[in-house]
C-alpha positions in Angstrom: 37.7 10.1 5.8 35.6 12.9 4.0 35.4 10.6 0.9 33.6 7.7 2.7 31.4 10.3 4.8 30.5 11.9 1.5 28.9 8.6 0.1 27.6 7.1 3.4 25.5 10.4 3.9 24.8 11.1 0.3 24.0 7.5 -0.8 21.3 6.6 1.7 18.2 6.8 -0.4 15.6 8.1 0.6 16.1 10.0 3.6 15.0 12.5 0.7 17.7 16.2 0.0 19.7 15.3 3.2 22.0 18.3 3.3 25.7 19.4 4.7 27.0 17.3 1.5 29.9 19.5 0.7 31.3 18.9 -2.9 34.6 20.3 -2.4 35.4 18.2 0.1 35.5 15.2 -2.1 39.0 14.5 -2.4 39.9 12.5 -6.0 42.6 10.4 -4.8 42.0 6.6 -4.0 43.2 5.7 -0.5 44.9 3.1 0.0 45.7 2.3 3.5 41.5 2.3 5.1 38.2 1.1 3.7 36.7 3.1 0.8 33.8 3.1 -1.8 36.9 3.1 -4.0 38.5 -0.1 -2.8 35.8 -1.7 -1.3 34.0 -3.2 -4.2 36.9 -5.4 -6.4 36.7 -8.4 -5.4 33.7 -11.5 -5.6 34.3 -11.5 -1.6 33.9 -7.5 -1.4 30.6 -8.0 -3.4 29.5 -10.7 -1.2 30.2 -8.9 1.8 28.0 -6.5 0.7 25.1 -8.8 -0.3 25.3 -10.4 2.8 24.3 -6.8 4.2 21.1 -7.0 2.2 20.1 -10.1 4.0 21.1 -8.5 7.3 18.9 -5.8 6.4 15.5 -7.4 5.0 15.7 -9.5 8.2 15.7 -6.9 10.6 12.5 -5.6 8.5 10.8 -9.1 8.7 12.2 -11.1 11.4 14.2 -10.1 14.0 13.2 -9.2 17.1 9.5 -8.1 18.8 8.5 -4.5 17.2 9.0 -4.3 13.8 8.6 -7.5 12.0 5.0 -8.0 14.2 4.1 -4.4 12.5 3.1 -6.7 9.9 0.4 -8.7 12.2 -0.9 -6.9 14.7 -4.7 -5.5 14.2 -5.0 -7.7 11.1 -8.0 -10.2 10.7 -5.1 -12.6 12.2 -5.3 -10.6 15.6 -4.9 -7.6 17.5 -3.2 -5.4 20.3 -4.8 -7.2 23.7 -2.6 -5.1 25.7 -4.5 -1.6 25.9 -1.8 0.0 24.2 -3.7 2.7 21.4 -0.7 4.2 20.2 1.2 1.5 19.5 1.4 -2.5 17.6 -2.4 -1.4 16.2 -4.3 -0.6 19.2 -6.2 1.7 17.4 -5.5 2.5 13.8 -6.0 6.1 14.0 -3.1 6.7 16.4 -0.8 4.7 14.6 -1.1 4.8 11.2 -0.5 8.1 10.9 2.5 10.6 8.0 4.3 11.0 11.3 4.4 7.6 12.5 7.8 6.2 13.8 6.7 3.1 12.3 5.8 3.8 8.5 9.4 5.9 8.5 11.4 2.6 9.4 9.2 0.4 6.7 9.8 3.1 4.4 13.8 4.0 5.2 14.8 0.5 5.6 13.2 -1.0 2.4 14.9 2.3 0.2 18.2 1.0 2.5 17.8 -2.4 0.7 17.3 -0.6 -2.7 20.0 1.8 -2.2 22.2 -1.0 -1.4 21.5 -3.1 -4.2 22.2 -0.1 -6.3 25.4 0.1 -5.6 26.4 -3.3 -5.6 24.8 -3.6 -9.5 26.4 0.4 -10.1 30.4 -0.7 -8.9 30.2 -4.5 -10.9 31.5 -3.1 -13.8 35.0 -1.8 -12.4 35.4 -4.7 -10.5 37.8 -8.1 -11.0 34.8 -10.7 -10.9 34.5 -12.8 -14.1 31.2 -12.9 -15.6 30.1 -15.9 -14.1 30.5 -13.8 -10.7 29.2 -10.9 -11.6 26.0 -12.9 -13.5 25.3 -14.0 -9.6 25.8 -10.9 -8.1 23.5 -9.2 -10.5 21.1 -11.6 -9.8 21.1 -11.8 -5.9 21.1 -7.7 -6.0 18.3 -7.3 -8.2 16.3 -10.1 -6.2 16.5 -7.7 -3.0 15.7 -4.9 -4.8 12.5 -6.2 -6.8 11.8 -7.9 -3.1 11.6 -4.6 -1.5 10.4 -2.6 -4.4 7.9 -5.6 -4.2 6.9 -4.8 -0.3 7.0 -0.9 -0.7 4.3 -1.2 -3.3 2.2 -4.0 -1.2 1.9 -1.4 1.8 2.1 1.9 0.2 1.4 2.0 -3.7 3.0 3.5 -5.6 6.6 5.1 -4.5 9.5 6.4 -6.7 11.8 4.4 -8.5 15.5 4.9 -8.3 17.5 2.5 -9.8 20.9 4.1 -9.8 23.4 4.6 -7.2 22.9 8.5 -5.4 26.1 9.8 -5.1 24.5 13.6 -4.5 21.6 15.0 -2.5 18.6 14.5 -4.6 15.1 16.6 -3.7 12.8 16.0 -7.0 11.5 12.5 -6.3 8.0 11.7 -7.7 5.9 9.2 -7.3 5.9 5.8 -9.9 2.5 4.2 -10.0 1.7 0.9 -8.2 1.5 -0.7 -11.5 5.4 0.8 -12.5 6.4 -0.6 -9.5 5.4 -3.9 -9.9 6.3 -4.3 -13.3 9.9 -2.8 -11.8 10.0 -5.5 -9.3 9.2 -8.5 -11.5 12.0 -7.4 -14.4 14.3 -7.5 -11.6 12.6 -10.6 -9.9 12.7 -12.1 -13.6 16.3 -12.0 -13.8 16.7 -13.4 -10.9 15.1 -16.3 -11.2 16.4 -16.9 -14.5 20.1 -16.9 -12.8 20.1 -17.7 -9.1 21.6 -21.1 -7.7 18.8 -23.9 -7.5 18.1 -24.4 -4.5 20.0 -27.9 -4.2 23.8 -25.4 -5.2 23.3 -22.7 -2.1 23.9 -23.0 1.6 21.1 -23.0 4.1 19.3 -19.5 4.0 20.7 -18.2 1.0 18.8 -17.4 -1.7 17.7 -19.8 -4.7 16.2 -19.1 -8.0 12.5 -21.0 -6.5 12.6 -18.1 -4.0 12.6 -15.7 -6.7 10.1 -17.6 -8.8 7.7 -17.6 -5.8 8.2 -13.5 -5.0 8.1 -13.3 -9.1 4.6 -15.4 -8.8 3.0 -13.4 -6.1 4.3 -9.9 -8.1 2.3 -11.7 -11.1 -1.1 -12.2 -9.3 -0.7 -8.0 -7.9 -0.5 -7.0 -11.7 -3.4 -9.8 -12.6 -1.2 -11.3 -15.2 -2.3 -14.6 -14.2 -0.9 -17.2 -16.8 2.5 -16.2 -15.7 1.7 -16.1 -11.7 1.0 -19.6 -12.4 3.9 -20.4 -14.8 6.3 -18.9 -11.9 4.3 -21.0 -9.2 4.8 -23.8 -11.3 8.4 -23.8 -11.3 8.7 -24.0 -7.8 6.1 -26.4 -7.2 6.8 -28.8 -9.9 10.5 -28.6 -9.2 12.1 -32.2 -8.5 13.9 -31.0 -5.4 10.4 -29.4 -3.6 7.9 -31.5 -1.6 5.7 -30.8 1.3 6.8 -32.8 4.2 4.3 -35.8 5.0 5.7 -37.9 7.5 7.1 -37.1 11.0 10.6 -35.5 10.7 13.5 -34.1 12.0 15.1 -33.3 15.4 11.7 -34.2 18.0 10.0 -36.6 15.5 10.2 -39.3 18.6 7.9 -37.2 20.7 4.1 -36.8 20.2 3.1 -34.6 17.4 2.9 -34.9 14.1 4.5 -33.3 10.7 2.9 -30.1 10.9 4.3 -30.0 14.4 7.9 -31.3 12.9 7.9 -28.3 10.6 8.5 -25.5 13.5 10.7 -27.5 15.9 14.2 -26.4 16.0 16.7 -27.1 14.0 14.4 -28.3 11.4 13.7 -25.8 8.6 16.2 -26.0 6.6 16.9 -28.8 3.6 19.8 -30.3 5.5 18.0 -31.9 7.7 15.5 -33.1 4.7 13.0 -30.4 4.7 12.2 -30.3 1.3 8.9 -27.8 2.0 11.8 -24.7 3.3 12.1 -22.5 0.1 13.9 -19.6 2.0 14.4 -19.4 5.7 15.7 -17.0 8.1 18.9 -18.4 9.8 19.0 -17.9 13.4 22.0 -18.7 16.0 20.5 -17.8 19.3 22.4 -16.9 22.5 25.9 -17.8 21.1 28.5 -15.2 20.2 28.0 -13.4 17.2 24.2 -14.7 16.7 20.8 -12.7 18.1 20.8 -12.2 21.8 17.7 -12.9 23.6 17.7 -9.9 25.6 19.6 -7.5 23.5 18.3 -5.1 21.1 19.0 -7.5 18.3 16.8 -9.8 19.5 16.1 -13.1 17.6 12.7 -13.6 16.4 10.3 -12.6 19.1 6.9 -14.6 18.5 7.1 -16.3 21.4 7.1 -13.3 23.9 4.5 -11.7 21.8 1.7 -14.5 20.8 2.0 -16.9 23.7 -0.3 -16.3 26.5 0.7 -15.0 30.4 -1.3 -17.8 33.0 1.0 -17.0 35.3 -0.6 -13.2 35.9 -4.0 -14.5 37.3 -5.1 -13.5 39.5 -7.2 -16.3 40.8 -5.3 -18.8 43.6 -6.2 -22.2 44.6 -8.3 -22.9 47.8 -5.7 -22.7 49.6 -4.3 -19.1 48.5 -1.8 -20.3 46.1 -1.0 -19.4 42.3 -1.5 -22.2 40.0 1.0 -21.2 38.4 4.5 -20.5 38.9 5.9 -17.0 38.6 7.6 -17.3 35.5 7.2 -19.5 32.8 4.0 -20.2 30.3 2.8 -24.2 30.3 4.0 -27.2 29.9 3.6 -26.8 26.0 5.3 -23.3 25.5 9.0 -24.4 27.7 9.0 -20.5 27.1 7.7 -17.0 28.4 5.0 -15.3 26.7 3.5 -12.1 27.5 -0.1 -12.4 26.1 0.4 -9.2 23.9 -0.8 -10.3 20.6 -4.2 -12.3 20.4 -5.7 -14.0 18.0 -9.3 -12.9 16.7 -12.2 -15.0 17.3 -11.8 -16.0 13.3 -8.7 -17.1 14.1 -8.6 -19.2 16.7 -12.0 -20.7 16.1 -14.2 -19.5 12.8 -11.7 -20.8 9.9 -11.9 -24.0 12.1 -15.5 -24.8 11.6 -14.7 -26.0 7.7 -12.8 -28.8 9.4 -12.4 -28.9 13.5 -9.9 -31.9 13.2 -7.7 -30.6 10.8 -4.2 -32.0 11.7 -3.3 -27.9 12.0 -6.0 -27.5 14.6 -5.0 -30.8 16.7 -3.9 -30.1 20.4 -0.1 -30.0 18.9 -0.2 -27.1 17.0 -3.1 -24.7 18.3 -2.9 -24.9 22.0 -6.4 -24.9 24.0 -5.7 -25.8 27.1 -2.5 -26.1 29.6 -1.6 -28.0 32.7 -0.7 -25.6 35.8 2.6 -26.0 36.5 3.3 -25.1 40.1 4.0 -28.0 42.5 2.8 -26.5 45.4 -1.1 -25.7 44.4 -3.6 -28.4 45.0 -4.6 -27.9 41.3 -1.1 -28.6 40.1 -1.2 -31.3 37.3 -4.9 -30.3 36.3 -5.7 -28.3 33.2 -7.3 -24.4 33.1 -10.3 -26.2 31.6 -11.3 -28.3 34.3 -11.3 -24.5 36.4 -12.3 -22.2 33.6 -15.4 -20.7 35.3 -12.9 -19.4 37.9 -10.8 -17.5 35.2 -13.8 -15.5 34.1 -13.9 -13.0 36.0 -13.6 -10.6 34.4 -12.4 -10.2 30.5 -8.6 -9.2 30.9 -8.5 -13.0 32.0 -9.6 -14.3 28.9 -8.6 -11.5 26.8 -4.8 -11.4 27.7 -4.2 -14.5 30.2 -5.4 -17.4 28.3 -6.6 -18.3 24.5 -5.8 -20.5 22.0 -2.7 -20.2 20.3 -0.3 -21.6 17.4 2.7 -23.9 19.3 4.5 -22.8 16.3 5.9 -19.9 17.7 7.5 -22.2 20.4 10.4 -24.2 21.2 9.9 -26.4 24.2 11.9 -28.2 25.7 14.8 -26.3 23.4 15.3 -23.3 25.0 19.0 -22.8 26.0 20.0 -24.5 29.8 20.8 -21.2 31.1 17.4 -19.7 30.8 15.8 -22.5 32.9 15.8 -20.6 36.5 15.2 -24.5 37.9 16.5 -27.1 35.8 14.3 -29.2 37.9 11.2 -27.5 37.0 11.3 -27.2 33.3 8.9 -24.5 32.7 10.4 -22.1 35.3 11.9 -20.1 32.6 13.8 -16.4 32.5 11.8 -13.6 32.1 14.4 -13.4 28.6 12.8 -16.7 27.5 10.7 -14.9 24.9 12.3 -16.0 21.7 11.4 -18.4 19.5 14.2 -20.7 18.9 14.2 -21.7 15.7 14.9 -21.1 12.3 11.9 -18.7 10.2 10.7 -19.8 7.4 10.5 -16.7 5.1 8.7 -19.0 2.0 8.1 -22.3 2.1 6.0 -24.4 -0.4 2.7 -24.8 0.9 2.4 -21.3 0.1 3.4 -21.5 -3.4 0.8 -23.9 -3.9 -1.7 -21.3 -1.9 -0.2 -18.3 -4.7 -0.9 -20.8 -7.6 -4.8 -21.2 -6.3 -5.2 -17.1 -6.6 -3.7 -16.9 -9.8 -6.0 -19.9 -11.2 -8.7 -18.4 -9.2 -8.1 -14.6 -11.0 -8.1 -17.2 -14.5 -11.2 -18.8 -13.8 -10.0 -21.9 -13.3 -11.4 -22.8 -9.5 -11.2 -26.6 -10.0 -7.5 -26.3 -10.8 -7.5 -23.8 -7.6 -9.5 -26.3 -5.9 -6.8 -28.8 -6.9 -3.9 -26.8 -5.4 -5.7 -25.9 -2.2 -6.7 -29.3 -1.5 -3.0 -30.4 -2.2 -1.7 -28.7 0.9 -5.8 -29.6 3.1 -4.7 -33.2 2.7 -1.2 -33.0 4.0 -2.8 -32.1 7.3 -5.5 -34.6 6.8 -8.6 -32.3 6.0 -11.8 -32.4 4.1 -11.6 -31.1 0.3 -12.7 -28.2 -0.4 -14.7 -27.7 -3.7 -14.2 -25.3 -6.5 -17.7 -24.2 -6.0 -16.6 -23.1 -2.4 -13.3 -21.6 -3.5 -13.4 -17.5 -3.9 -10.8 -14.8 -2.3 -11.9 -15.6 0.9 -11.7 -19.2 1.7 -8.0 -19.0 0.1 -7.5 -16.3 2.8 -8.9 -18.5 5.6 -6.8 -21.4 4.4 -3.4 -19.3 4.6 -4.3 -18.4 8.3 -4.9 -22.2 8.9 -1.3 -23.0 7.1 0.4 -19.7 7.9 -1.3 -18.7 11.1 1.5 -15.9 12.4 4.2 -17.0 10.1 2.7 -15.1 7.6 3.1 -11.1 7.1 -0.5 -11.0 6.9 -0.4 -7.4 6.4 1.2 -7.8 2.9 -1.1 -9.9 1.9 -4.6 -7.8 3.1 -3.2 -4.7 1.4 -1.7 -5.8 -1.6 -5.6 -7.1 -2.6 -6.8 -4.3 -1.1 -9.0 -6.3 1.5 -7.7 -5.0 4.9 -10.0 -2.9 5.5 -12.8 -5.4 4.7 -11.3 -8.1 6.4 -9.7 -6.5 9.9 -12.8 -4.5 10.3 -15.2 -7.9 9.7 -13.1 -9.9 12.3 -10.9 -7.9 14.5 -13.3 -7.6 17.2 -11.3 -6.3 19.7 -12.3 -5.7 23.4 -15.7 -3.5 23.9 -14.8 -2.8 27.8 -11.6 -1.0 27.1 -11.1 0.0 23.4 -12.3 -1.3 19.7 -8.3 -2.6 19.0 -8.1 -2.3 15.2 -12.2 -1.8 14.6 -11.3 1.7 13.8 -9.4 0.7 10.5 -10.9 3.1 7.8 -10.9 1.6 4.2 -7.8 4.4 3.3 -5.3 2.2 5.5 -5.6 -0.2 3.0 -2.3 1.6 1.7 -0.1 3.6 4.2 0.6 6.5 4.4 4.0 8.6 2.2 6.3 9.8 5.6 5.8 13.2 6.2 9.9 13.7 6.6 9.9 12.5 3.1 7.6 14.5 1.8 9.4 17.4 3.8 12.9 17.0 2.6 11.8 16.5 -1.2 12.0 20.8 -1.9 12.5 20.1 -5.6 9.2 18.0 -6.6 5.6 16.8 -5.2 5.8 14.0 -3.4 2.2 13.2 -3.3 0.3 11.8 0.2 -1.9 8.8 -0.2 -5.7 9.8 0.3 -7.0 10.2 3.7 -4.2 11.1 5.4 -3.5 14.7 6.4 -0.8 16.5 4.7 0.5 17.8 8.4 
C-alpha cells in the first residue's frame, strides 16, 4: 500500500515539508485488486465521490457540530464567550488568537484540505473516461470549492500561498500571494463556475448551483472593490426567474403561530422542494438516523441550539415554596431544546439594531425570544413568565449574563426534536441533556443576502439610493420602516445583516474581510466587567489572523511571513 501512503502523506497541502516521504518506495505498477490514486479517478462516479468529499469537508469547517463552525461568531459585535472561559470560543482575544492556536491550525489545514482536494480532482480529469460534458461539471464544482476556500483563507488571514497543482512531493518554499492575488485567484475560479454549474432548478437539494457561485463570485467582487461586477454577479442571482424571498407563511409548521420569517428556520423547510425559493445553498442535515450527524457524537449536527439558547433551568432562585421554576432539563416552552447559555448576544444585538424599528417582523416575540413560561408543574409560578419575576433573577449578573436574554428562535426546532430525546413525552420540554442540536437544515446562502451584497457593492459605487433600494427590499418582507439612502453607510448595512442573519451568519468573515472587527467588536462587545472584558481586548491586528506557527516551522526552504502583531514564537 506504499503507493497510496506515498500520496495521502505527500498530497496533503499545507501541512508544509512533511517528511518520511521515501521516493524509492514508490512502486510504478498500477494495482489492480485495492483502491489507488491510479484507479481511483476514471470514472464520472469516482470523480463525484470525490467531490462529494469537498462538501463533507467545507461543512465540517462551517456547520457541523459546536466548536469550530461558532469560531466564526463568538467575540464578534454579534456576541461573546458568557461562560468565563479566556482561552477558548473568544473569551479573551489575546489567549486565543494566538501563531500557536489549535484553532487558526484547523481553519488554516482544513481550508488547504479543500484546495488540495480540488487539485487533484481538476489534476486526474484528463486521464480519465468522462466525456466533456462530465468533465465541464467537474471542473466547475472543483474550482467552486477551491475559489470558496481560497475565498475564506484570504477573508481571515490575507494573503496565503497559492498552489494550484496537485503535490505529489514534500514541498518547503511556500511564499506568501498577496490578498489582492488571492482574490483575483478565487474569482477566475469562482468565474468559471458560475459560468458552468447546474441552475439551481437541474441539482438536488444541497448541491451546488451556478447562483451559489455568482453570490460567492459577488462578495469576492466587493473585497477587490470592483463594484460594477459585484453588482452584475448579485444581479444574476437576484433577478434570476427561479429566486424570490418567501412572503407568505410556508412550509411544514405554517398552521401554527408565527410568521414567514419564522417559516424560514423550521424544519424541513430550507430547501426548494418544499417551495423555498429564498435557499440558494443549504447544508443538508439527517439528524439521529444512521449514517447522518449524531447528536451526541463527535460529528455532531449543527450545534446552535446548545450554544446560543439560554440555561433557566440553572437558577438558582426557587419559588416560595422552595421549588425550581424550572424543570431540570430542558429550556422553555419556545426552545423544545437544551441550551447551555454559552454564547450571548451583545447589548447591539439583542436590542441597539432594534431601535431603527422595534416591531420589525424579525424582532416579533417569534423570532427573538424575550421572555419564557416556566415549565415545571410543580412550582406555584409554573405557567407564569420570567418577566412577571424578573427582579428575583437579578441577583447577581451570572443570572442575566448566562441564564436568561433575548435570543434568535432560529436556532431552534421545537416541537421537532426526535421522540427519543423527550425524557417525558408528557412534558414536552423535559428534553435530554443531547437535545442541543438544531434540527434543521443550514442555510449556507440564501437570497436576502444577495440583495444585502448588492447594497455594498452600490454603496462602494456611490449609488446609495439603489442600495437603499435593495436594503429596503428585504426591510419590507419583514414589514419594517425604509430606510433612506441618506441613512445608508457600511454600518447600517452591517446592522441590517445582524437583523436578517443574526447567528446564521459567519459574522467573522464578514468584519475581517472589511477590515472592521476590530472597530466593530471592540465598539459593541461589552462583555462582563465583574469577571473578564470577553472580546474587549481585540487589538486592531486581529483584524487578520495570525500564519500557524507549524507552518511557518515546516516551510525550511522559503519565508513564510507572520502577519503584524503577532509574535514570531
Amino acid at each position: 500500500m506504499k503507493i497510496f501512503n506515498y500520496i495521502i502523506l505527500c498530497a496533503g497541502i499545507l501541512a508544509i515539508g512533511i517528511s518520511g516521504c521515501d521516493e524509492s518506495a514508490i512502486l510504478e505498477e498500477v494495482p489492480l485488486d485495492f483502491a489507488s490514486p491510479e484507479n481511483s479517478y476514471i470514472t464520472f462516479s469516482d470523480f463525484s465521490a470525490a467531490v462529494n468529499a469537498l462538501y463533507d469537508q467545507s461543512r465540517v469547517i462551517l456547520s457541523d457540530g459546536e466548536h469550530r463552525p461558532l469560531d466564526y461568531i463568538y467575540g464578534t459585535d454579534l456576541g461573546y464567550n458568557a461562560a468565563n472561559q479566556l482561552n477558548v470560543r473568544f473569551g479573551s482575544y489575546l489567549a486565543t488568537l494566538l501563531p500557536t492556536s489549535g484553532m487558526v491550525e484547523f481553519h488554516w489545514r482544513q481550508y488547504y484540505r479543500v484546495i488540495s482536494g480540488a487539485n487533484i480532482i481538476l489534476n486526474r480529469m484528463g486521464n480519465s473516461a468522462m466525456t466533456d460534458q462530465e468533465k465541464t461539471l467537474i471542473e466547475a464544482q472543483a474550482k467552486l470549492f477551491r475559489g470558496f476556500a481560497y475565498r475564506n483563507l484570504a477573508h481571515l488571514f490575507g494573503g496565503v500561498p497559492l498552489e494550484l497543482e496537485e503535490v505529489s512531493s514534500p514541498k518547503t518554499d511556500y511564499v506568501r500571494a498577496s490578498r489582492e492575488e488571492v482574490y483575483l485567484q478565487a474569482a477566475e475560479d469562482l468565474e468559471f463556475a458560475a459560468a458552468n454549474l447546474r441552475g439551481i432548478t437541474e441539482v438536488r437539494d444541497g448541491e451546488v448551483n451556478n447562483l451559489a457561485a455568482y453570490h460567492i463570485l459577488a462578495e469576492v467582487y466587493v473585497s477587490l472593490e470592483r463594484w460594477t461586477d459585484a453588482i452584475t454577479a448579485a444581479s444574476m442571482v437576484i433577478d434570476d426567474p427561479n429566486t424570490a424571498l418567501m412572503t407568505e407563511r410556508f412550509g411544514s409548521l405554517a398552521g401554527e403561530p408565527g410568521d414567514v420569517y419564522w417559516d424560514l428556520f423550521r424544519r424541513y423547510n430550507q430547501n426548494r422542494g418544499v417551495g423555498n425559493t429564498e435557499g440558494i445553498w443549504v447544508w443538508q442535515y439527517e439528524v439521529d438516523v444512521p449514517g447522518g450527524a449524531i447528536s451526541s457524537s463527535s460529528r455532531q449536527g449543527p450545534q446552535l441550539e446548545r450554544d446560543h439558547a439560554p440555561r433557566p433551568w440553572s437558577f438558582i432562585v426557587r419559588d416560595p415554596s422552595g421549588v425550581a421554576p424550572f424543570l431540570p432539563l430542558g429550556v422553555s416552552d419556545n426552545t423544545g431544546g437544551r441550551g447551555i447559555g454559552r454564547f450571548r448576544g451583545t447589548n447591539h444585538f439583542n436590542y441597539g439594531i432594534w431601535h431603527y424599528d422595534w416591531d420589525d417582523m424579525r424582532n416579533s416575540e417569534h423570532n427573538f425570544i424575550r421572555d419564557v413560561a416556566f415549565n415545571n408543574p410543580e412550582s406555584e409560578w409554573y405557567g407564569q413568565n420570567i418577566s412577571d419575576h424578573m427582579p428575583l433573577f437579578r441577583q447577581s449578573l451570572n443570572d442575566t449574563i448566562r441564564f436568561f436574554y433575548p435570543y434568535q428562535s432560529k436556532v431552534t426546532t421545537p416541537g421537532q426534536h426526535p421522540p427519543e430525546l423527550f425524557v417525558d413525552p408528557n412534558l414536552m420540554t423535559l428534553n435530554a441533556a443531547t437535545a442541543g442540536t438544531t434540527y434543521s437544515d443550514q442555510y449556507h446562502f440564501r437570497l436576502a443576502e444577495t440583495y444585502l451584497l448588492r447594497a455594498e457593492a452600490y454603496l462602494g459605487n456611490s449609488q446609495p439610493a439603489e442600495a437603499a433600494n435593495d436594503i429596503n427590499v428585504v426591510r419590507d418582507r419583514a414589514n419594517a420602516m425604509p430606510v433612506s439612502p441618506g441613512e445608508v453607510d457600511i454600518d447600517f448595512i452591517l446592522d441590517e445583516r445582524m437583523r436578517e442573519l443574526g447567528v446564521e451568519e459567519k459574522r467573522r468573515l464578514t468584519l475581517n474581510r472589511l477590515g472592521l472587527l476590530y472597530e466593530r467588536t471592540n465598539r459593541y462587545c461589552e462583555g462582563r466587567p465583574d469577571v473578564t472584558n470577553f472580546g474587549v481586548d481585540v487589538q486592531p491586528y486581529h483584524n487578520l489572523w495570525p500564519i500557524p506557527f507549524s507552518e511557518i516551522e515546516r516551510n525550511t526552504g522559503a519565508q513564510l511571513a507572520q502577519n503584524p502583531g503577532y509574535a514570531a514564537e
